[in-house]
C-alpha positions in Angstrom: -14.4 -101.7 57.4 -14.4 -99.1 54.7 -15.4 -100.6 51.2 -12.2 -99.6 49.1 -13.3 -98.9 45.2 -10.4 -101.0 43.1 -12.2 -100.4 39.8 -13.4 -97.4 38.0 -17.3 -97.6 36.5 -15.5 -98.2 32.8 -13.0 -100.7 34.5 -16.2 -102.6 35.6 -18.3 -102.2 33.2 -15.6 -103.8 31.0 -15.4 -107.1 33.0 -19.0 -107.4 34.1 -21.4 -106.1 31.4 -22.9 -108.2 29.2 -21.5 -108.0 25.6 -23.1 -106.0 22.9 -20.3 -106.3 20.4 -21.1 -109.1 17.5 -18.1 -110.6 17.5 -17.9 -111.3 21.5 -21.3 -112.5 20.9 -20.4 -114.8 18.0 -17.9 -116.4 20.5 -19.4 -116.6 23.8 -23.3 -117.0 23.0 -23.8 -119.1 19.9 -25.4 -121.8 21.4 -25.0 -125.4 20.5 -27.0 -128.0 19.5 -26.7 -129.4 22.6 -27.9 -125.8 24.8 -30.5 -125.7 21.9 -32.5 -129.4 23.3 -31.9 -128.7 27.0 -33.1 -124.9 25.9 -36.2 -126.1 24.2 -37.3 -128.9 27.3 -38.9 -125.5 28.7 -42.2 -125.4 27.9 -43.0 -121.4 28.1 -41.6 -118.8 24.8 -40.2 -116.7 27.4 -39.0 -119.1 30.2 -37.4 -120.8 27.1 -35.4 -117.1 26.5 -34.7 -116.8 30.1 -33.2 -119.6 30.5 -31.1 -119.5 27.3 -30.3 -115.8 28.9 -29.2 -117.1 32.5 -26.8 -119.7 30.4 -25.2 -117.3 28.3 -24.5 -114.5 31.3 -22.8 -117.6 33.4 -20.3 -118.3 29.7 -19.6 -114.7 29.5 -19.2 -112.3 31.7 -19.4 -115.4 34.3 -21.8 -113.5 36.3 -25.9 -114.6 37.4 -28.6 -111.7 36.2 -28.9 -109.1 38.8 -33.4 -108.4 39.4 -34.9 -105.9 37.1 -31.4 -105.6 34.8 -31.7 -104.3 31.2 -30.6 -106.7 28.8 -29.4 -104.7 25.7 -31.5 -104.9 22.7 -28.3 -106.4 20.9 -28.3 -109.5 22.8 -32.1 -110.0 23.0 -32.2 -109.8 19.4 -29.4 -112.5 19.3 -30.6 -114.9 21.1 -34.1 -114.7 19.7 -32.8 -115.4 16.4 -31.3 -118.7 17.3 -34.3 -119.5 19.4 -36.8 -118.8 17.5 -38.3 -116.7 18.9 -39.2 -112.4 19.3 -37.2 -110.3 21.4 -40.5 -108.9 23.7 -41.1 -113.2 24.2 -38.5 -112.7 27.2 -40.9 -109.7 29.0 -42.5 -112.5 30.8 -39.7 -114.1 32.3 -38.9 -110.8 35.2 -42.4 -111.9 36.9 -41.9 -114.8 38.7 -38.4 -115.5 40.8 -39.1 -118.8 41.8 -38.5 -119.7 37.8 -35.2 -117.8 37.7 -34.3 -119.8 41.0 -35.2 -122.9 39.5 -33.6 -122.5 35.6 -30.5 -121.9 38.0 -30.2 -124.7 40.1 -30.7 -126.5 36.5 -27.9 -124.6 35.1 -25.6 -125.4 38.2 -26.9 -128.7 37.5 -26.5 -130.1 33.9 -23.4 -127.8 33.1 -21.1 -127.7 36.2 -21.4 -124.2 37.6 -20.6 -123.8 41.1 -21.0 -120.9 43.6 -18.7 -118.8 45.2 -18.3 -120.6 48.6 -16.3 -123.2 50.4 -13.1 -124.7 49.3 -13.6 -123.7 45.9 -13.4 -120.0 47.4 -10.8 -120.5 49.1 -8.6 -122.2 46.2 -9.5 -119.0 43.9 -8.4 -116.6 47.0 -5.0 -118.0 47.2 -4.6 -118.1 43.7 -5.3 -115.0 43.6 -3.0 -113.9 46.5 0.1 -115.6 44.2 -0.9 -113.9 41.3 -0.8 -110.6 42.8 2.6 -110.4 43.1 2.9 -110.0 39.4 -0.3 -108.2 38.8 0.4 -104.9 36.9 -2.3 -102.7 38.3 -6.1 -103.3 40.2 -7.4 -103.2 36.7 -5.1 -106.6 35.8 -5.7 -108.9 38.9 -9.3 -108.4 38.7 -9.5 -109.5 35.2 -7.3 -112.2 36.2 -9.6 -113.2 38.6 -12.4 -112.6 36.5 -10.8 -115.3 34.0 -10.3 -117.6 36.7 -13.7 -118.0 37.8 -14.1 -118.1 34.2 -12.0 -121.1 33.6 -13.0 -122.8 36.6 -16.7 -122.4 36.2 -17.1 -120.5 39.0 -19.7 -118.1 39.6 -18.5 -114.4 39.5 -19.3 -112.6 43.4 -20.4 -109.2 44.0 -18.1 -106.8 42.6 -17.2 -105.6 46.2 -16.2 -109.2 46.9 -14.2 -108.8 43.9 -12.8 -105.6 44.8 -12.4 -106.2 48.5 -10.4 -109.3 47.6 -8.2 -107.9 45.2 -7.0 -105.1 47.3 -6.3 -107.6 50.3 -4.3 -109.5 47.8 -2.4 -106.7 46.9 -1.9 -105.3 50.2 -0.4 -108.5 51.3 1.8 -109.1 47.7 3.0 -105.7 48.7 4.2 -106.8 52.6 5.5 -110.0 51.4 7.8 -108.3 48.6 8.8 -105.5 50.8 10.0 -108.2 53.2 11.7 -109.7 50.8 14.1 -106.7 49.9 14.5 -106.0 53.8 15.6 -109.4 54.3 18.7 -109.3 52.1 19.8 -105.2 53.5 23.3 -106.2 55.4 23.4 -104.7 58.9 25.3 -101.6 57.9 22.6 -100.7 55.2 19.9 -101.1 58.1 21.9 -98.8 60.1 21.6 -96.3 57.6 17.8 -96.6 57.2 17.7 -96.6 61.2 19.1 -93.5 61.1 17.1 -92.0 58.2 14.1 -92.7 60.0 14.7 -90.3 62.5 15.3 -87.7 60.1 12.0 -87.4 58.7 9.4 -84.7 58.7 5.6 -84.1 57.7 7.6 -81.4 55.3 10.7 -82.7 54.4 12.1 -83.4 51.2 11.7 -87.5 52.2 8.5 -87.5 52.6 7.8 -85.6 49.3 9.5 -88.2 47.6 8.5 -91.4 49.1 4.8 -90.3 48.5 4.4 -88.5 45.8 7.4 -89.8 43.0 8.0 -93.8 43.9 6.5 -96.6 42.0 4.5 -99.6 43.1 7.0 -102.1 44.0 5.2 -104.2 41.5 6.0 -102.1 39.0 10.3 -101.9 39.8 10.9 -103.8 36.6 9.5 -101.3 33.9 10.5 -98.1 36.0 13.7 -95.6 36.3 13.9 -93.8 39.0 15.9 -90.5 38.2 18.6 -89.1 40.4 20.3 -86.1 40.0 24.0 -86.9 41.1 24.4 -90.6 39.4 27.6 -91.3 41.2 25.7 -90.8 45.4 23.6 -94.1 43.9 24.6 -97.4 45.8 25.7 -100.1 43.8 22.9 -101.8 45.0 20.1 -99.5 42.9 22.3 -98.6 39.6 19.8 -101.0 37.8 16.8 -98.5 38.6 18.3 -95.5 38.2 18.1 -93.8 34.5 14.7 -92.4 34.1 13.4 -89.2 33.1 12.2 -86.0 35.3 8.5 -85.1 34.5 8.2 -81.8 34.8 4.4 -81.1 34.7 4.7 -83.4 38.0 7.7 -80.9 39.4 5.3 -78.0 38.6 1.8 -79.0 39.9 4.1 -79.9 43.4 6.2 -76.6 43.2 5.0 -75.0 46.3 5.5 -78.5 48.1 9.0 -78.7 46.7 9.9 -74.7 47.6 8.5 -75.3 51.0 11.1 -78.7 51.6 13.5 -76.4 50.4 13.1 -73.4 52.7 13.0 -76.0 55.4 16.7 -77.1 54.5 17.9 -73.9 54.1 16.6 -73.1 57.7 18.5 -75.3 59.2 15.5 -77.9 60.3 16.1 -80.4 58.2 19.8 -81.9 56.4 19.1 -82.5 53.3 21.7 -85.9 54.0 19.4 -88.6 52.3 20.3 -89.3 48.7 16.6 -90.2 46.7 18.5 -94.0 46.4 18.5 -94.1 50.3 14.9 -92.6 50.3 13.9 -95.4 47.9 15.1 -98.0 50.3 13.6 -96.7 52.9 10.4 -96.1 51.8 10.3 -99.6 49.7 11.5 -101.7 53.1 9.7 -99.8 55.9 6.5 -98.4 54.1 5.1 -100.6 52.3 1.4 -100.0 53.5 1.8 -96.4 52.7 3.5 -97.1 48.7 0.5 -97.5 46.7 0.1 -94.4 44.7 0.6 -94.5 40.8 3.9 -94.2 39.7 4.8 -90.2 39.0 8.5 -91.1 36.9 8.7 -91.7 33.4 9.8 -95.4 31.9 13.9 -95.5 31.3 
């Protein structure tokens, strides 16, 4: 299976980079007298800085030191200061990997960390399955998650494990919501979207609408949809009507819309569904296919 990229570079760089700012710093790596005893047990200047490092990368981002990464010059200098020590004493550390392996299993030991695996795992997976449901973008549930492992002392995974899981999450908060709403349609209403159905094309007016102008179901409650001839709207959708046409959006699709509209006027196509009936439909029998941003404005 494809690897599906949830998170721009700046979106990840955000939750996984180690802090340079002074303030997150202040917060996340001041270490206490307690770090400073267990810290100073090591009998090496710079396995006495790697370690220190290792601990503060686990606090904040949550995360275990990739091999050969750069540690900015901001947080060397930080952690040196409270130590003791110079910021070139941690040069030494990169050259042995049993030491880094070792000053782990310490870490896991004496302050609670615990890996990615087993039940834990699977606790954080549904967890994070429930929370996508509310989860405002891929951006959001992967902080969320990020927090999580946070709170529960749980060692960040790869980012693909991070990214891979949140998109299955999101993919199945999306089936589950879209069955919801198709669950409470009355049998006439289904007949209506039965019908619909068979009156789409790869050029139609429909399928210009359901794929280029809906929102993410997730995002219903802070979206109006706009429709041009308020009284065709079921009683059903008059809560998500009222929003505003974007016209930069009608003109960078104009030759899309001028080609759906040459289809009607040939005859191939009856231009019969109202954008209300093409929300339904596209919200209770495409849920898979509804995942682009959201092209109408807020109401």
């Amino acid at each position: 299976m494809a690897h599906r990229t949830v998170l721009t570079e700046r979106q990840r760089s955000a939750l996984f980079d180690l802090p340079t700012d002074r303030t997150v710093m202040l917060r996340h790596y001041t270490l206490a007298d307690d770090d400073l005893e267990i810290i100073r047990a090591r009998r090496r200047p710079h396995n006495r800085f790697g370690f220190a490092l290792q601990l503060c990368a686990l606090r904040y981002p949550g995360r275990l030191l990739t091999p050969g990464e750069v540690i900015p010059l901001e947080v060397t200098r930080f952690l040196a200061a409270q130590l003791g020590l110079k910021a070139d004493d941690l040069a030494g550390y990169a050259s042995r990997e049993e030491t880094r392996h070792e000053h782990l299993a310490a870490l896991r030991d004496l302050y609670d960390y615990k890996m990615f695996t087993g039940r834990g795992s699977r606790d954080l997976k549904v967890w994070t399955e429930n929370e996508a449901e509310t989860a405002r973008s891929n951006e959001d549930l992967a902080r969320r998650f990020v927090e999580q492992c946070r709170a529960t002392q749980t060692i960040l995974p790869g980012i693909t494990v991070i990214e891979r899981l949140c998109a299955d999450a999101l993919v199945a908060a999306e089936r589950r919501i879209d069955a919801r709403i198709a669950d409470r349609l009355d049998d006439k209403t289904r007949s209506r979207l039965d019908a619909l159905l068979t009156e789409t094309a790869d050029s139609s007016v429909t399928a210009l609408l359901g794929f280029q102008f809906i929102p993410r179901i997730r995002d219903l409650p802070s979206k109006r949809l706009y429709l041009f001839d308020p009284a065709a709207c079921p009683k059903e959708l008059k809560g998500l009507i009222g929003g505003k046409v974007r016209e930069p959006v009608i003109s960078s699709n104009w030759p899309d819309i001028l080609r759906s509209a040459a289809t009607m006027v040939a005859g191939a196509m009856a231009p019969k569904p109202t954008l209300a009936e093409v929300c339904i439909l596209k919200w209770s029998c495409f849920s898979e296919q509804v995942c682009g941003s959201a092209k109408m404005d807020h109401g």
